[in-house]
C-alpha positions in Angstrom: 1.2 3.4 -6.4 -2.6 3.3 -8.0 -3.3 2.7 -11.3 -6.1 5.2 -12.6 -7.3 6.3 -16.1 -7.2 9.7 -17.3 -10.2 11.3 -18.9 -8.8 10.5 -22.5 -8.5 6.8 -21.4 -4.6 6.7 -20.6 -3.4 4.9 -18.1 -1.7 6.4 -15.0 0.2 5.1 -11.9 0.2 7.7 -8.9 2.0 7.5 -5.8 -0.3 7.9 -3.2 1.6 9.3 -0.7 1.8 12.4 -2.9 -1.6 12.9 -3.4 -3.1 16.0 -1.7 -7.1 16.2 -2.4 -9.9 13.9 -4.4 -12.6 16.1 -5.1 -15.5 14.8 -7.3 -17.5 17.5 -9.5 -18.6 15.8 -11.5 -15.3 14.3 -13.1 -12.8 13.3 -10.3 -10.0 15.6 -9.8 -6.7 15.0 -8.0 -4.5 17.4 -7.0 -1.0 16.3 -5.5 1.1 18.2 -2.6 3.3 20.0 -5.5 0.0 21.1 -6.6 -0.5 19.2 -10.0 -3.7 18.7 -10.7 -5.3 16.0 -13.4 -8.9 14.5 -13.8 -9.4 11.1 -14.2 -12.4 8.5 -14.3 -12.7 6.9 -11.7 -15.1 8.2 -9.1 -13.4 9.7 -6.3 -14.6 6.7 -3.5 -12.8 4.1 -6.5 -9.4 6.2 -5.8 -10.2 6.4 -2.2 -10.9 2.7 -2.4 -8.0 1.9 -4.4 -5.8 3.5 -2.1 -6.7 2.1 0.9 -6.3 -1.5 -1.0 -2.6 -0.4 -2.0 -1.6 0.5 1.6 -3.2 -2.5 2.7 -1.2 -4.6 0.6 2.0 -2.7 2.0 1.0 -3.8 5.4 0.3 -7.1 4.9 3.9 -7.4 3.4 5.7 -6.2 6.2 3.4 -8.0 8.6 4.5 -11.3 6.6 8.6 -10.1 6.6 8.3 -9.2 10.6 6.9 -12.7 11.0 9.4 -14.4 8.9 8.7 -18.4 8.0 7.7 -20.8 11.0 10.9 -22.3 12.8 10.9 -25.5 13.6 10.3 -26.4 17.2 13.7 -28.4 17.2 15.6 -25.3 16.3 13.5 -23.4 18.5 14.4 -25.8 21.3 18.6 -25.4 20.2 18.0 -21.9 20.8 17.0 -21.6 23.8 19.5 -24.0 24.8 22.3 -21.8 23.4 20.6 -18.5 25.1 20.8 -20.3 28.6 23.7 -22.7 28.7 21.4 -25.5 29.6 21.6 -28.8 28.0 
């Protein structure tokens, strides 16, 4: 989700993944795959920008579950213990 302003200064939170186009001339307009379209102030390189900095954020949160916390070399030691039989 982005947040964005709409020409009369309301705010506005988009997902995304449902936007279609940014086309800037000379106000920025969006138009998303059910083909809504609504102008809004930012320039279209701030959405494109702002975008990318939302995904990025998505990543980096997975990237940080997938790696979990550190374990401990101890348990990592039990562990392989356990997966070999091998005391």
């Amino acid at each position: 989700m982005v947040r964005l302003t709409r020409l009369n200064s309301q705010p506005l939170v988009v997902n995304s993944d449902l936007i279609k186009f940014v086309e800037q001339s000379p106000d920025t307009l969006i138009t998303l795959v059910n083909g809504e379209k609504f102008m809004v102030r930012e320039t279209s390189d701030e959405v494109v920008r702002l975008i990318v900095a939302f995904r990025r954020s998505i990543l980096l949160g997975l990237t940080a579950a997938w790696s979990g916390p550190p374990v401990p070399e101890a348990v990592q030691g039990a562990a392989a213990t356990e997966a070999t039989g091998k005391r």
